[in-house]
N, C-alpha and C positions, 0 to 999 in steps of 0.2 A: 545539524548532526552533533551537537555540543550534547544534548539532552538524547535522555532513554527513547528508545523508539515509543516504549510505552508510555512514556511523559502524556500529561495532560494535551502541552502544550502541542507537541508531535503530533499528537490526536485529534488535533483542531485541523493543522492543515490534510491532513491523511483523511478527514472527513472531508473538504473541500476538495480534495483530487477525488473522492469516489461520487460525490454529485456532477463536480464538472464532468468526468467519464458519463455519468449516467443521463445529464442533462444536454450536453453537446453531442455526444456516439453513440451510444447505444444502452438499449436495455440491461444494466448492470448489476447483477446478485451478486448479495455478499461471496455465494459460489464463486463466482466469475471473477470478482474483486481479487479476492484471494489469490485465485489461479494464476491471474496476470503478477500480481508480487510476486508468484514463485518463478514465473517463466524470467522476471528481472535479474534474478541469480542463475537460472536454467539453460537460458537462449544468449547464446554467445552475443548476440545483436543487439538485444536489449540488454546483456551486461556492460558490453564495449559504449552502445549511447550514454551510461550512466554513470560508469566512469570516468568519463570526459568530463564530466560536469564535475564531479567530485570522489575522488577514487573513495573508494567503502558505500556510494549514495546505492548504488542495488544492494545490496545485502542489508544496508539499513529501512530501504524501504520494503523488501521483503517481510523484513520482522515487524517493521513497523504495520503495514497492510493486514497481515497477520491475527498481530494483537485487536488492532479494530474490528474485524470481521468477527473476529472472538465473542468480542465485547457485545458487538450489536446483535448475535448469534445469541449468548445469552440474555439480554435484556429484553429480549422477543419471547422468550419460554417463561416470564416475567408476567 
């Protein structure tokens, strides 16, 4: 959380969270992707999990999940 959500570097593991989602659970679109980052700031349950870990980590991975889905949203219209 030192670096921008939208850092490169960010972007690497926020790509490995959205394959592991999508390779362990379930079938995952960028829709979907997204949707779950927001429920991270949205759902009291999954804010209170991720604050535990590290107060600000939902709202960073919110934005962070965000910008990815962005990303790969655009690089598809590509």
């Amino acid at each position: 959380m030192e670096k921008s959500p939208t850092s490169p570097q960010v972007q690497i593991w926020v790509d490995r969270w959205y394959k592991s989602i999508h390779t362990h659970f379930y079938d995952c679109s960028l829709e979907i992707f997204e949707a779950l980052g927001h429920g991270y700031v949205s759902d009291p349950q999954f804010t209170a999990f991720y604050e535990k870990v590290k107060p600000g980590l939902a709202v960073f991975m919110d934005k962070a999940m965000t910008h990815y889905c962005q990303l790969k949203q655009a690089e598809a219209k590509t």
